[in-house]
Structure formats: structure tokens, C-alpha cells
N, CA, C and O atoms as a Tinker XYZ file with bonds, in Angstrom:
   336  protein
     1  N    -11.533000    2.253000   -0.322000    73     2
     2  CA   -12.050000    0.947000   -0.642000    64     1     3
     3  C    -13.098000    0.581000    0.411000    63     2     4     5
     4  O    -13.114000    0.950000    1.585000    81     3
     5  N    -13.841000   -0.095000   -0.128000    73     3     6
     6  CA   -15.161000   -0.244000    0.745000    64     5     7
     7  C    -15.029000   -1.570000    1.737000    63     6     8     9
     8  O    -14.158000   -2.341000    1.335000    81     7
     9  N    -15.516000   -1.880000    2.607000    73     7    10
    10  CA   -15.851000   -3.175000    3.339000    64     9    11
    11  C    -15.818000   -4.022000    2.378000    63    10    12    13
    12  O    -14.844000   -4.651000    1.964000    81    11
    13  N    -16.743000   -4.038000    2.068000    73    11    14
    14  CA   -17.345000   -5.315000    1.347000    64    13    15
    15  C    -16.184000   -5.437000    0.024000    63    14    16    17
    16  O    -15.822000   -6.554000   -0.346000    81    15
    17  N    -15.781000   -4.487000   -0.473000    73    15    18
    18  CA   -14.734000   -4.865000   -1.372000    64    17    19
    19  C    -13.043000   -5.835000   -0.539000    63    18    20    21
    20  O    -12.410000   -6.827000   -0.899000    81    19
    21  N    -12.941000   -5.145000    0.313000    73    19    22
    22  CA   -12.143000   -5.603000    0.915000    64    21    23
    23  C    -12.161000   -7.266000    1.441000    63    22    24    25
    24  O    -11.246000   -8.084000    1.348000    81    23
    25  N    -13.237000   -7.407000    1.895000    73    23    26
    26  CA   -13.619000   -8.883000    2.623000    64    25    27
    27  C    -13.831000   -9.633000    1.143000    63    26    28    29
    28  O    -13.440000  -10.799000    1.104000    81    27
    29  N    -14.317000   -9.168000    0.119000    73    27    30
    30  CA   -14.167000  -10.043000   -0.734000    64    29    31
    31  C    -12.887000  -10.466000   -1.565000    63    30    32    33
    32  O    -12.665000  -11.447000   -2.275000    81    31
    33  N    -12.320000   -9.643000   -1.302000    73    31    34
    34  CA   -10.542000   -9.797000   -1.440000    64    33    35
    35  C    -10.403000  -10.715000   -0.853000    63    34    36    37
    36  O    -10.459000  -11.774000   -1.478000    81    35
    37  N    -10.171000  -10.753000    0.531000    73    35    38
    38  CA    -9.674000  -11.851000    2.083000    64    37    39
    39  C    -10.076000  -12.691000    1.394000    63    38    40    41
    40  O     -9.272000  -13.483000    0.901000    81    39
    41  N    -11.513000  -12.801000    1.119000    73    39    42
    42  CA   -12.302000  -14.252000    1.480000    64    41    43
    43  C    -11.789000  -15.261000   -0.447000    63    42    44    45
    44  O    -11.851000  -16.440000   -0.797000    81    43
    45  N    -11.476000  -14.358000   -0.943000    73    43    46
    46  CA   -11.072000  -14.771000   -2.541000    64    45    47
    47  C     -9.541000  -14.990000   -2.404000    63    46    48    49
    48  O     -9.129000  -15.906000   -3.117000    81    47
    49  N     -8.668000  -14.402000   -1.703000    73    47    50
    50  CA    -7.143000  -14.704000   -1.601000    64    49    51
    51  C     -6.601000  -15.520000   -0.020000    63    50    52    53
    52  O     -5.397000  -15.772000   -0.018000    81    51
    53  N     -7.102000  -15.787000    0.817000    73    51    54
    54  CA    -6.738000  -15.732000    1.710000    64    53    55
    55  C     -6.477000  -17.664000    2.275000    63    54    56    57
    56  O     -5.646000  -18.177000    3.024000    81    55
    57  N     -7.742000  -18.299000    1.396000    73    55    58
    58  CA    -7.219000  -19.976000    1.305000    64    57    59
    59  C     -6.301000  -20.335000    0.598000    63    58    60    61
    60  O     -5.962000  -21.487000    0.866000    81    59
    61  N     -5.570000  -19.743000   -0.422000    73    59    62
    62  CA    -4.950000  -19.623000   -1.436000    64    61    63
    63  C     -3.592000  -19.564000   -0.351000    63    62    64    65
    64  O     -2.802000  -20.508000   -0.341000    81    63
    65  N     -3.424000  -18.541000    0.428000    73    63    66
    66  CA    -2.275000  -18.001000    1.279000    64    65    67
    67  C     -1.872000  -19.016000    2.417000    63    66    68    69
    68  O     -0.762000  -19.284000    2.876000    81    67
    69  N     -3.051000  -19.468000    2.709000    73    67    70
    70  CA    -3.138000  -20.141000    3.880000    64    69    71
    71  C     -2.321000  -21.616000    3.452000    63    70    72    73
    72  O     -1.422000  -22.213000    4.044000    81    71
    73  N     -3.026000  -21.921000    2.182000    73    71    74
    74  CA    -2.230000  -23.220000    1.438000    64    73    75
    75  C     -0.994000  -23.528000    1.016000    63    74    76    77
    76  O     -0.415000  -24.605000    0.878000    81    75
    77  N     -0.538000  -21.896000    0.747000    73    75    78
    78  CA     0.667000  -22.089000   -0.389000    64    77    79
    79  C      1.558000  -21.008000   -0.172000    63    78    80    81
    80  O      2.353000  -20.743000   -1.074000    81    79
    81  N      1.561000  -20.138000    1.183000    73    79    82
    82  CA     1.900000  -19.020000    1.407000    64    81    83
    83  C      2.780000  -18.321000    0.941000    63    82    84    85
    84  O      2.682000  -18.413000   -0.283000    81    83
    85  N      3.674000  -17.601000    1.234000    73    83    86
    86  CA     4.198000  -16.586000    0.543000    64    85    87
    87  C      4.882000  -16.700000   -0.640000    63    86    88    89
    88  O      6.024000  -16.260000   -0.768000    81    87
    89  N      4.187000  -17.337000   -1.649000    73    87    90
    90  CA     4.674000  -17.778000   -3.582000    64    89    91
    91  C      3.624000  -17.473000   -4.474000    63    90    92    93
    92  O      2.443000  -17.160000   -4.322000    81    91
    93  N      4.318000  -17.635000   -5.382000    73    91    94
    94  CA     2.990000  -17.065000   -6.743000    64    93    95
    95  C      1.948000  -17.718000   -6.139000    63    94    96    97
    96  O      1.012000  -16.980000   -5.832000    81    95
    97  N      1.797000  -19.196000   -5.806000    73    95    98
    98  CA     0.384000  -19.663000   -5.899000    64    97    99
    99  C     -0.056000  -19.545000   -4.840000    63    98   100   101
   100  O     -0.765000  -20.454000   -4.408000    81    99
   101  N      0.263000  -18.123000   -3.858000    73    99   102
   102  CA    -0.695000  -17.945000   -2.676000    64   101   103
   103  C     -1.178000  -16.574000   -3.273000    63   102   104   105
   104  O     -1.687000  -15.597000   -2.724000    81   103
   105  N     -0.797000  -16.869000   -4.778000    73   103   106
   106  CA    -1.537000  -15.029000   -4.610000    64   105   107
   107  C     -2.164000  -15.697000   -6.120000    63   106   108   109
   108  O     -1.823000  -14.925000   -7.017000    81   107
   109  N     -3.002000  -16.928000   -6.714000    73   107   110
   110  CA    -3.566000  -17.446000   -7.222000    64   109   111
   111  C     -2.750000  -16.955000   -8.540000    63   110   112   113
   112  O     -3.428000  -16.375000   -9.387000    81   111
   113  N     -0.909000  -17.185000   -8.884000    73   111   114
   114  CA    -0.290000  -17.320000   -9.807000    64   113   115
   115  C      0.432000  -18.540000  -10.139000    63   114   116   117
   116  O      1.053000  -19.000000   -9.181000    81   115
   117  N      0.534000  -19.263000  -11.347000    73   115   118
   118  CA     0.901000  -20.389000  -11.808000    64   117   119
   119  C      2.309000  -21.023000  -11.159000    63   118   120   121
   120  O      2.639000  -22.016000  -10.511000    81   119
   121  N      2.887000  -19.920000  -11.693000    73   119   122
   122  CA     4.907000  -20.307000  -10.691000    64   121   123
   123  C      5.201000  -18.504000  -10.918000    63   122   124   125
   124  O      4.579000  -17.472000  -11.169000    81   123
   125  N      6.230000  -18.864000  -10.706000    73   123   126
   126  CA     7.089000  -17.622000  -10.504000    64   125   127
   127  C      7.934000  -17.542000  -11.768000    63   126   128   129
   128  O      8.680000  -16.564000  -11.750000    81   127
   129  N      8.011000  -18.179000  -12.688000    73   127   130
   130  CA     8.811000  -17.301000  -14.141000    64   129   131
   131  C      6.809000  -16.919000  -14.974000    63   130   132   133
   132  O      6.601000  -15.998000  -15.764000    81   131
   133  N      6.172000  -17.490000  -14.687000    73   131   134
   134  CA     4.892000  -16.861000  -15.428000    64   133   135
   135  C      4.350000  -15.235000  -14.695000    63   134   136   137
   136  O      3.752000  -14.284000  -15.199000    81   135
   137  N      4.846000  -15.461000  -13.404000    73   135   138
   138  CA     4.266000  -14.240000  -12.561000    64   137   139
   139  C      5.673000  -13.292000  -13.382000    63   138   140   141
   140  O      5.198000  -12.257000  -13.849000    81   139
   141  N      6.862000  -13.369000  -13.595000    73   139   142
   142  CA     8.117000  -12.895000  -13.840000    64   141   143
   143  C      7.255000  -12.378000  -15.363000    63   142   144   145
   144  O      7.315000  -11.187000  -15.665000    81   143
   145  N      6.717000  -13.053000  -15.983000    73   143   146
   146  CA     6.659000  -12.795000  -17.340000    64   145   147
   147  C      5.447000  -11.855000  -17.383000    63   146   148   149
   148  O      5.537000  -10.907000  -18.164000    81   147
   149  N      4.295000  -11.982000  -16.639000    73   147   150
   150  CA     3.324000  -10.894000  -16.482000    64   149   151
   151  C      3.858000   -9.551000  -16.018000    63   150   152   153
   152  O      3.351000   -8.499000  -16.405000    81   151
   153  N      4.980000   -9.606000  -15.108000    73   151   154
   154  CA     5.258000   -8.544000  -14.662000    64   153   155
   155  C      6.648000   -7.644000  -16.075000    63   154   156   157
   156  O      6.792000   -6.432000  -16.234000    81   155
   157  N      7.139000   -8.373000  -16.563000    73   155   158
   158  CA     7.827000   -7.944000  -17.425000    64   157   159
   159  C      6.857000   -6.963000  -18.790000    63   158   160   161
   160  O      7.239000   -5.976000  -19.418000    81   159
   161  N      5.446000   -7.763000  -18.887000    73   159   162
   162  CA     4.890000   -7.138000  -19.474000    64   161   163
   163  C      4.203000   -6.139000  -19.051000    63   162   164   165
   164  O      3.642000   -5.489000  -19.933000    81   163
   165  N      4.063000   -5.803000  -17.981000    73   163   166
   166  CA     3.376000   -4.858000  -17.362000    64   165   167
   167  C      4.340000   -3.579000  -17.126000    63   166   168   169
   168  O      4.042000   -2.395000  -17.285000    81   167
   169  N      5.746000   -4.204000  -16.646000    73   167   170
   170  CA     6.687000   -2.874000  -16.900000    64   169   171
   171  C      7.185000   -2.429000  -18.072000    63   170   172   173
   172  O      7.269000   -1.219000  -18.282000    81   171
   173  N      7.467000   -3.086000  -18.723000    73   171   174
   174  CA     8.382000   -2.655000  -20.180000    64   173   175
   175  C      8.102000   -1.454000  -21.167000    63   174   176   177
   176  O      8.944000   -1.198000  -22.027000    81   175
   177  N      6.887000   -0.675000  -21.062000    73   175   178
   178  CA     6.721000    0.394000  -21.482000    64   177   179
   179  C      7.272000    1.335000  -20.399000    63   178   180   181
   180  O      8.175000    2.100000  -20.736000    81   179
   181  N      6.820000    1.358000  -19.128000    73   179   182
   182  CA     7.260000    2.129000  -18.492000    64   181   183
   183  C      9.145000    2.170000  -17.814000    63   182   184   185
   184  O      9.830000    3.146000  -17.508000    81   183
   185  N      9.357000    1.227000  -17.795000    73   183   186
   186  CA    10.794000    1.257000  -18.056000    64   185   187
   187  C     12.098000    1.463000  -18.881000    63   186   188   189
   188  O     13.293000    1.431000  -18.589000    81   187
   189  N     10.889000    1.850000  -20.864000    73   187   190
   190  CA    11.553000    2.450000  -21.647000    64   189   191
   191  C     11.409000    3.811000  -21.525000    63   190   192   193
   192  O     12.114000    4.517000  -22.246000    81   191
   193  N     10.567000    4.368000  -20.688000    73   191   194
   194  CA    10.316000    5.900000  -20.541000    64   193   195
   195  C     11.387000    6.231000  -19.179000    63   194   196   197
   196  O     11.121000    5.962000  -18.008000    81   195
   197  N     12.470000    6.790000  -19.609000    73   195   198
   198  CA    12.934000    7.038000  -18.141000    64   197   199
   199  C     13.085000    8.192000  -17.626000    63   198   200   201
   200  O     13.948000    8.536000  -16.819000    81   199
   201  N     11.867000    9.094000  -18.291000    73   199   202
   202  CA    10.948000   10.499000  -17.059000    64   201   203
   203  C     10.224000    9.459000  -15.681000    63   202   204   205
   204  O      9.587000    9.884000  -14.717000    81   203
   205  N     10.538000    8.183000  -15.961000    73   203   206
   206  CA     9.834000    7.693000  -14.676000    64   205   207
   207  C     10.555000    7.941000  -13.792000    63   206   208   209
   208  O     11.702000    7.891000  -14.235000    81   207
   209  N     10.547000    8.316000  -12.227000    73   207   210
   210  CA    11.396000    8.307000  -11.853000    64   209   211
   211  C     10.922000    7.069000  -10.419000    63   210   212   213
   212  O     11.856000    6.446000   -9.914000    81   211
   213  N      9.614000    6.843000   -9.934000    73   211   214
   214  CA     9.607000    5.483000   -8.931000    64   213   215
   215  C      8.181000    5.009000   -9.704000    63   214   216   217
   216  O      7.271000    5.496000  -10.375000    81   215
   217  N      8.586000    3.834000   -9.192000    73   215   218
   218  CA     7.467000    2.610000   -9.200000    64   217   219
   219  C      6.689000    2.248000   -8.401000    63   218   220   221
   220  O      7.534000    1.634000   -7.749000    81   219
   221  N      5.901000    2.100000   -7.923000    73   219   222
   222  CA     5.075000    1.608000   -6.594000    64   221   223
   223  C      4.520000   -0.201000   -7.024000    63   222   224   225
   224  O      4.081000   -0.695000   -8.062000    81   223
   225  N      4.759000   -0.661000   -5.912000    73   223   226
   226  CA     4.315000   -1.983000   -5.536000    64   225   227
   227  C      3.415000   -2.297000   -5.105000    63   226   228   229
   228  O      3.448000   -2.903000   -4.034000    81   227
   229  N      1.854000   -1.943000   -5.938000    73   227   230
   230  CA     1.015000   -1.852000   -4.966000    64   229   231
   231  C     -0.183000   -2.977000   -5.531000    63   230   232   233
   232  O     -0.898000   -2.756000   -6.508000    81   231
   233  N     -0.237000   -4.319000   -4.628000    73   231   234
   234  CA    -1.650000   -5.170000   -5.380000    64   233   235
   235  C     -0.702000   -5.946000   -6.847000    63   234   236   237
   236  O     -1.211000   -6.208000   -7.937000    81   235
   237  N      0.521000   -6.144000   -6.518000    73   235   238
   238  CA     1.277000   -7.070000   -6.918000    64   237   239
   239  C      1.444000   -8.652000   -6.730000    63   238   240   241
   240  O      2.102000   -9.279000   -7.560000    81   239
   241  N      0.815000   -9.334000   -5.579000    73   239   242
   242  CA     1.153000  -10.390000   -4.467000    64   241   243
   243  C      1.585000   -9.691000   -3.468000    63   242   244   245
   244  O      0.964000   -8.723000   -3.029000    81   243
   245  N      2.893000  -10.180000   -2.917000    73   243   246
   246  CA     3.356000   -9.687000   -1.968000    64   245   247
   247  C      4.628000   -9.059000   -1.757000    63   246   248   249
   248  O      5.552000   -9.275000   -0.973000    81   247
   249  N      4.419000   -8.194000   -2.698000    73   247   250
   250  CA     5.693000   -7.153000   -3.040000    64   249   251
   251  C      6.418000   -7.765000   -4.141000    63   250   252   253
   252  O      7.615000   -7.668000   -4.411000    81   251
   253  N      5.742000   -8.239000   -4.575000    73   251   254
   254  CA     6.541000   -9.518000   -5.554000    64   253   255
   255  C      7.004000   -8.448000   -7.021000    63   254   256   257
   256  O      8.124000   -8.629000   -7.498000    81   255
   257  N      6.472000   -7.830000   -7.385000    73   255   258
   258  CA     7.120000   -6.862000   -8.153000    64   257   259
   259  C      8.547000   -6.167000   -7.752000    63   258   260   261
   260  O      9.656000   -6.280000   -8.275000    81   259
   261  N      8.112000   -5.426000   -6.655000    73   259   262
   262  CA     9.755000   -4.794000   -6.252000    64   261   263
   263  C     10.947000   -5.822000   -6.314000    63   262   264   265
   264  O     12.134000   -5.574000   -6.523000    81   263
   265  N     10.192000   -7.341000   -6.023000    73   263   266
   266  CA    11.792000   -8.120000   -5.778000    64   265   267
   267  C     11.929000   -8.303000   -7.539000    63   266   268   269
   268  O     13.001000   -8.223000   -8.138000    81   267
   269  N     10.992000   -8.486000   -7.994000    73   267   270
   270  CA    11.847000   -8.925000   -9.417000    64   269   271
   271  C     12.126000   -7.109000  -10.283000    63   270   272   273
   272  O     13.149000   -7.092000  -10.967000    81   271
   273  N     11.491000   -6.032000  -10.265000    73   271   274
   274  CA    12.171000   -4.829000  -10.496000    64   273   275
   275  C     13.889000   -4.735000   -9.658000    63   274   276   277
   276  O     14.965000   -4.435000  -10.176000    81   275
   277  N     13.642000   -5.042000   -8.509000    73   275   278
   278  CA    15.328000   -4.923000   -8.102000    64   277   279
   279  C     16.398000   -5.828000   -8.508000    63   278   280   281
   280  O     17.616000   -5.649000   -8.500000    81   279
   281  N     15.526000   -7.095000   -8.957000    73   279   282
   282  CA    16.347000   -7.921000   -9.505000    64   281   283
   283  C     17.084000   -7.695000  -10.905000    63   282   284   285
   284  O     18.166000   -8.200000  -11.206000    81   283
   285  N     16.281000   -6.813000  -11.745000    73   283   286
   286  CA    16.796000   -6.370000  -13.053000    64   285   287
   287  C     18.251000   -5.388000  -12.419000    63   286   288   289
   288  O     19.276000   -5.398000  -13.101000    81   287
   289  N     18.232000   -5.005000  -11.794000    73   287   290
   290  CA    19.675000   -4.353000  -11.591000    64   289   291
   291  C     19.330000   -2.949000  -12.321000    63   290   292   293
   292  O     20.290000   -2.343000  -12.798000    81   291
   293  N     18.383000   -2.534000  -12.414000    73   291   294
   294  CA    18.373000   -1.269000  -14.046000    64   293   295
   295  C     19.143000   -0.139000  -13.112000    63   294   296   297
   296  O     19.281000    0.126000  -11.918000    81   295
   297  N     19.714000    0.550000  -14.892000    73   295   298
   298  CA    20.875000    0.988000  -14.910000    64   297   299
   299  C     20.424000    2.749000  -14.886000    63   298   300   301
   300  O     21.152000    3.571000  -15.442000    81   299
   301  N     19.239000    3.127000  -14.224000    73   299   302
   302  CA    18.694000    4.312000  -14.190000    64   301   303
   303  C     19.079000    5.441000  -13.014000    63   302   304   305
   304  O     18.480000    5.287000  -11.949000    81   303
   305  N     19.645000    6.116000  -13.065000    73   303   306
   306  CA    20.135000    6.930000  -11.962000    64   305   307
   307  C     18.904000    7.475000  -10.931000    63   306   308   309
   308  O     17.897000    8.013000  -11.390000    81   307
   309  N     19.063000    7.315000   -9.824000    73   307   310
   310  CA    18.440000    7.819000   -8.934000    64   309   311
   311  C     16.767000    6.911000   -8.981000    63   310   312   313
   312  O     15.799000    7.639000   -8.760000    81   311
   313  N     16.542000    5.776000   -9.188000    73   311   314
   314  CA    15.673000    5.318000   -9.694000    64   313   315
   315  C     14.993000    4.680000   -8.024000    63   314   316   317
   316  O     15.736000    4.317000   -7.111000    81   315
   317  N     13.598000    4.671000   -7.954000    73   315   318
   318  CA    13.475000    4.532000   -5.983000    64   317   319
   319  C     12.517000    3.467000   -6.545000    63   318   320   321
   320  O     11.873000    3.514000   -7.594000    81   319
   321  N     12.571000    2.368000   -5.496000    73   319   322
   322  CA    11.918000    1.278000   -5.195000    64   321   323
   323  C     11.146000    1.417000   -4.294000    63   322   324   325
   324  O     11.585000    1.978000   -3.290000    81   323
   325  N      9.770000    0.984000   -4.300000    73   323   326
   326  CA     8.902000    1.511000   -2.942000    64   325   327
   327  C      8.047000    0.128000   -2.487000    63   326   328   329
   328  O      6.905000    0.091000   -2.944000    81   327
   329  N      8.407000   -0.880000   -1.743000    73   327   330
   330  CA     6.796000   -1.953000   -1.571000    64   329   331
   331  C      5.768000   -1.279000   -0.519000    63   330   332   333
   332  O      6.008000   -0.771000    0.576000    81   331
   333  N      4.859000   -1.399000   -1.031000    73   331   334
   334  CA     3.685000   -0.747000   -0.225000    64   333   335
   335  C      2.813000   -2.438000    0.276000    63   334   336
   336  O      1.787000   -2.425000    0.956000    81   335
């Protein structure tokens, strides 16, 4: 990732954080059952495939995926949680 991509990240998320810190709306999300519901849609194909065997947390908020993936409890053997 480049500089300039990066600083425009900071400079686009970082008043947001500063305001409202570590919750959906420091990572410019509505609440936390809408962030719950984006993320449900974002896993649910891949959680009916279970050749998956980990998930990565990556450019979620702030790990905010892994806590609501661990929160499902899923019932997949050997299944690894990773926040990056």
C-alpha cells in the first residue's frame, strides 16, 4: 500500500476515531446491529462452505468481525480465528 493511500485512510478515519472511538461510529458505521448485519452478509456464503477452514480480520473496524464471528459460537471443528 502506498503513502498516499495510507494517509488518506488516517486523514478519512481518524476524526471519526478520535470522536467516537472504539464503536461502529469510529469506523464511520451507523450502530452495531447494522455493522452485525453487514457483516452477516458478508460471511454467510462463506460460512456455508465449510472447506473454509480460517477467516482473517482484516479492514473490518477494529477487529470488529472476529468479535461478532466468535460470537456466533459456530459449530465447525478446528475452525481458527485470526484479528489482524
Amino acid at each position: 500500500m502506498t503513502k498516499k493511500i495510507i494517509d488518506a485512510q488516517i486523514n478519512a478515519y481518524q476524526p471519526a476515531f478520535v470522536q467516537h472511538g472504539d464503536s461502529p461510529k469510529g469506523t464511520h458505521q451507523n450502530n452495531r446491529e447494522t455493522q452485525y448485519l453487514r457483516f452477516q452478509m458478508l460471511t454467510e456464503n462463506l460460512l456455508d462452505n465449510k472447506t473454509h477452514s480460517t477467516i482473517e480480520d482484516i479492514g473490518c473496524g477494529i477487529c470488529d468481525l472476529y468479535g461478532y464471528l466468535k460470537g456466533l459460537n459456530l459449530p465447525i471443528a478446528g475452525l481458527k480465528l485470526s484479528a489482524k
